[in-house]
C-alpha positions as CSV (number, residue, x, y, z in Angstrom):
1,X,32.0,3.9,14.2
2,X,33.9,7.3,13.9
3,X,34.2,9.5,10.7
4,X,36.4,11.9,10.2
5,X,35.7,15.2,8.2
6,X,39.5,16.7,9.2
7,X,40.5,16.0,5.8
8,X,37.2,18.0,4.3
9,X,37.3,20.8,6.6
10,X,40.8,21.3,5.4
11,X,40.1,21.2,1.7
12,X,37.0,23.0,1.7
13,X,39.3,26.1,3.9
14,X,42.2,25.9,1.7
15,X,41.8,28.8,-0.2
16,X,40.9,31.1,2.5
17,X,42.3,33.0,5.6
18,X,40.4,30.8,8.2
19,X,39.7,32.1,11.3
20,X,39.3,29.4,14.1
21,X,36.7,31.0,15.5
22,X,34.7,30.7,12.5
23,X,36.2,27.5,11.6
24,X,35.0,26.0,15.1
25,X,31.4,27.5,14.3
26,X,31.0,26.1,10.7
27,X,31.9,22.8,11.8
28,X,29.4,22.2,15.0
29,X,26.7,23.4,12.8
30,X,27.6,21.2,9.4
31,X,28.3,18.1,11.7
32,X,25.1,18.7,13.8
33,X,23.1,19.3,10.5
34,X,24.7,16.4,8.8
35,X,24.2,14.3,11.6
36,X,20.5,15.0,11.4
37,X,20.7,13.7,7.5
38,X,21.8,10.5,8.6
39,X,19.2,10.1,10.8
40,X,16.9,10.8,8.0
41,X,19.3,8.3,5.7
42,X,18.8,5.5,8.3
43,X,14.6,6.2,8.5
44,X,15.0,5.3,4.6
45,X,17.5,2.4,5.1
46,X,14.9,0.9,7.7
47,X,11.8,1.4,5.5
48,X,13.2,0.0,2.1
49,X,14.9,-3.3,4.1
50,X,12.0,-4.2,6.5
51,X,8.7,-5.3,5.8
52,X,6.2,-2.7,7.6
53,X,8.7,-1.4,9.9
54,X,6.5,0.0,13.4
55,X,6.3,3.7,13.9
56,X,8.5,2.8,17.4
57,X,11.3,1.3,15.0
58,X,11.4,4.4,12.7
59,X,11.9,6.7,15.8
60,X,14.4,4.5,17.3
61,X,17.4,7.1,16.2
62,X,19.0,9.6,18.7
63,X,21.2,12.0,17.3
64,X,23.7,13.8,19.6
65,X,24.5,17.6,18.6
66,X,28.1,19.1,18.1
67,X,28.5,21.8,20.8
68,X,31.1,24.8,21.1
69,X,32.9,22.2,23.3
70,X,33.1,18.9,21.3
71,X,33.5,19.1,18.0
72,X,31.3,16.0,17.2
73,X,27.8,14.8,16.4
74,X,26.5,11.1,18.0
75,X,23.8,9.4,15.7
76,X,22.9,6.0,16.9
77,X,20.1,3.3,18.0
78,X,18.5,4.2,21.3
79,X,19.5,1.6,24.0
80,X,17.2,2.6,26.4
81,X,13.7,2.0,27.1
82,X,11.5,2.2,29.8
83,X,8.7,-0.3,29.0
84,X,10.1,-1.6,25.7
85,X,13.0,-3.6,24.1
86,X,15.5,-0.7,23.2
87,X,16.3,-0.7,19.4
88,X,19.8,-1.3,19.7
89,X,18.5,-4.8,20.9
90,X,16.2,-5.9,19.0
91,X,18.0,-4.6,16.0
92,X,21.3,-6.4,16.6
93,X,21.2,-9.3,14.6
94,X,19.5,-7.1,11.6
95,X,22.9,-5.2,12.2
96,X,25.5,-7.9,12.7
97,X,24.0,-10.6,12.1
98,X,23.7,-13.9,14.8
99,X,20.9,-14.6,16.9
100,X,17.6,-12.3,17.6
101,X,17.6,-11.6,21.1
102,X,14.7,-12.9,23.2
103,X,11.8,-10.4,23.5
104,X,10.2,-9.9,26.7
105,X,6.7,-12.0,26.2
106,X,9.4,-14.5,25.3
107,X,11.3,-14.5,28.4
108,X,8.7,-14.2,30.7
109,X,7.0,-17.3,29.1
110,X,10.4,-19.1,29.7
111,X,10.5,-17.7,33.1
112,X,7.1,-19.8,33.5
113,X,8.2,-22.3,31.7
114,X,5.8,-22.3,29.1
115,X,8.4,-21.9,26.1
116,X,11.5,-24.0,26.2
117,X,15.0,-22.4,26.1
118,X,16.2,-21.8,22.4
119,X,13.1,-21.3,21.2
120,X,11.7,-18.1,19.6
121,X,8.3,-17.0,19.0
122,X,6.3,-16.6,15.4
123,X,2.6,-15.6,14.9
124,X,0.6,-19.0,14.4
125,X,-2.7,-19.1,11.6
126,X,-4.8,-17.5,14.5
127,X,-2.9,-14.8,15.7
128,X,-4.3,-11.4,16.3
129,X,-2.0,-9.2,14.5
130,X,-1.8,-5.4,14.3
131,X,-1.4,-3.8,12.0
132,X,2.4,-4.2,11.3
133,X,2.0,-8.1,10.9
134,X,3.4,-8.6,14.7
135,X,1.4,-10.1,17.2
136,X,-1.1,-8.1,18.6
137,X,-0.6,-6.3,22.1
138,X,-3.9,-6.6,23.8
139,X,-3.2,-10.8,22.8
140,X,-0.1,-10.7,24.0
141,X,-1.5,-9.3,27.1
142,X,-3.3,-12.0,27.7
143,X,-1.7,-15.2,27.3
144,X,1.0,-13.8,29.8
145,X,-2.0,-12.9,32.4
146,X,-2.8,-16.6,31.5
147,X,-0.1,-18.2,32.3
148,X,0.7,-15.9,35.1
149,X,4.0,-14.4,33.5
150,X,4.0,-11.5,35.3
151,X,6.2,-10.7,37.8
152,X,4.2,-11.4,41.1
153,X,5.6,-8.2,42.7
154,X,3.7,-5.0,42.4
155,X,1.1,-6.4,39.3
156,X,-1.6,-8.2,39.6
157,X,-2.8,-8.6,36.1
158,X,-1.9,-12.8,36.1
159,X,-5.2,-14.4,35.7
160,X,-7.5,-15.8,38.6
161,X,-9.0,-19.4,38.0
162,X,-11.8,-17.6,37.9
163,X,-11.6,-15.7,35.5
164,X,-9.9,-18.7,33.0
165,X,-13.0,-20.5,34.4
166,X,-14.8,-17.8,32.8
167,X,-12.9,-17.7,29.5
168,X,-13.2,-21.4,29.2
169,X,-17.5,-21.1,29.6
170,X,-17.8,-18.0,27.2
171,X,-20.9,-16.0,27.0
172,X,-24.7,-16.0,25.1
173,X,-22.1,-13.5,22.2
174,X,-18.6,-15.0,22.9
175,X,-17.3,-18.4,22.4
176,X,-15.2,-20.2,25.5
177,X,-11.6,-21.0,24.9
178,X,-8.8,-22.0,26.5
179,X,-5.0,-21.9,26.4
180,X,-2.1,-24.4,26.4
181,X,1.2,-25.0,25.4
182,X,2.0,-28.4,23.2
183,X,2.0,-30.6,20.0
184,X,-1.7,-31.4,19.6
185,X,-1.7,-34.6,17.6
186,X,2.0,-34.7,17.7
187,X,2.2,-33.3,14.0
188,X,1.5,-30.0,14.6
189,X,4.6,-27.7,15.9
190,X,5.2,-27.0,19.3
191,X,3.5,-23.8,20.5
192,X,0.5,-22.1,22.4
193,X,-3.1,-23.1,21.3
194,X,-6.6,-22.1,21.8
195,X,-9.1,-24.8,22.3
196,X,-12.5,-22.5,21.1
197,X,-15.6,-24.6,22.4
198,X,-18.8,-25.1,19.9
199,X,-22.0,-26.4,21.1
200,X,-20.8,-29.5,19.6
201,X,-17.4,-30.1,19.9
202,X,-14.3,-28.1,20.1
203,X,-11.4,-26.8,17.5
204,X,-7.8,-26.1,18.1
205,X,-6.5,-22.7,16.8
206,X,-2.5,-22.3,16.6
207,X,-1.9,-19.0,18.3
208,X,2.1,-18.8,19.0
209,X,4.7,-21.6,17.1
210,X,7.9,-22.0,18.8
211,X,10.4,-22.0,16.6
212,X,14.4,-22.9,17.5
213,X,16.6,-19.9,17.7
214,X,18.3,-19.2,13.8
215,X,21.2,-17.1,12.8
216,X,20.2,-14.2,10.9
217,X,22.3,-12.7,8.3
218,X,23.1,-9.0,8.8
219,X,21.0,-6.5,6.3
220,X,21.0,-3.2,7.9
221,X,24.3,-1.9,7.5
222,X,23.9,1.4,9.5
223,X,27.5,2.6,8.8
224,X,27.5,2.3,5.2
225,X,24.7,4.3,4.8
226,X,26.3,6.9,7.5
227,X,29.7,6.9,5.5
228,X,27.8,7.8,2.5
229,X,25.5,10.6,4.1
230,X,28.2,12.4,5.3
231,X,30.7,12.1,2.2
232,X,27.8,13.3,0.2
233,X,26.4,15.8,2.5
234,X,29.1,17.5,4.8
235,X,31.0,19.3,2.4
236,X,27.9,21.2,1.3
237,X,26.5,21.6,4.9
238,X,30.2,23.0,6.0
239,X,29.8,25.6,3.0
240,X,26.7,27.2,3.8
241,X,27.9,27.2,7.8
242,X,31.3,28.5,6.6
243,X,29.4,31.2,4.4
244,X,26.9,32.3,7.8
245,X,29.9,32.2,10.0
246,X,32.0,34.8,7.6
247,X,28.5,36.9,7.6
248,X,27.5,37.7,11.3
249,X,31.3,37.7,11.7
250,X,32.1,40.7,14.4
């Protein structure tokens, strides 16, 4: 999405003898400090629509400076991560709508084929869940080591059978348990449980409920609330960088 400020700049330099030079300096500084108000617009936008939104989603923005050389400031979703699903992914269908991408527990459980394709992953009743209300990390962690979802190739974090042997015994403090993907009972959903054994008996724990893929109705919309930022907040910016330019003026 582009917006255009030509119109404002001209209005707001109507009434005076505008020299480029100083034109050209007002602007990259209103647009870059504008920018940075829509990034701050967005931060709102993302805490009054989602429920608990992470600390990694609230510093998902990047904003791109004016400079001397082009005349306009960049404020978008990151698409890049290293070790994460970038925010322009994971934030699509919240922006467009459609489906929510698969994360990456998700494929790598399909790559094992532990979930089936078109399914999605919610918390089950036992989920470990941090404090956000997602599923917990260190969980997470281990179902895939489990299952051995990790890529073979330089990690070795997938689980020996000794160690699930392990798991499955438990300790004097620690009850056994094991994993495994199904429809215990064939009522309860599809999904990964945890078999917990008790000296007499055992109990299944829903962990992970697969869930088929649904189309999600759009609810962030990012360029209203940059349209409005900027027609509320440019002119004012462009002022006070108009009125600094025309004082360190040589």
């Amino acid at each position: 999405m582009a917006i255009n400020v030509n119109d404002a700049i001209a209005q707001l330099t109507r009434h005076t003898t505008a020299d480029q030079k100083q034109v050209k300096f007002a602007t990259r500084v209103a647009l870059t400090r504008t920018g940075k108000k829509v990034e701050k617009a967005e931060v709102r936008e993302m805490r009054d629509i989602f429920k608990s939104p992470t600390p990694y989603t609230l510093s998902s923005l990047f904003v791109r400076p004016a400079t001397a050389s082009n005349l306009s400031v960049e404020v978008k979703l990151k698409d890049f991560a290293a070790k994460a699903t970038p925010a322009a992914v994971f934030l699509a269908a919240q922006l467009k709508g459609g489906t929510r991408g698969q994360k990456r527990f998700e494929r790598a459980l399909q790559s094992v084929g532990a979930l089936p394709t078109g399914y999605r992953i919610v918390p089950g009743a036992a989920a470990r869940l941090d404090a956000y209300g997602n599923l917990d990390r260190g969980q997470i962690v281990q179902i895939l080591s489990y299952f051995k979802a990790f890529p073979e190739a330089g990690y070795k974090a997938n689980m020996t059978a000794k160690r699930r042997a392990a798991l499955a015994r438990g300790t004097a403090k620690k009850q056994g348990f094991v994993y495994f993907v199904g429809r215990p009972g064939d009522r309860l959903p599809l999904g990964i449980y945890q078999r917990v054994s008790f000296a007499r008996g055992t109990a299944i724990k829903p962990v992970m409920i697969f869930v088929r893929s649904t189309v999600y109705q759009a609810i962030f919309d990012f360029e209203y609330v940059a349209q409005q930022t900027t027609d509320q907040e440019f002119p004012g910016e462009f002022a006070q960088a108009w009125a600094e330019a025309q004082r360190t003026a040589r």
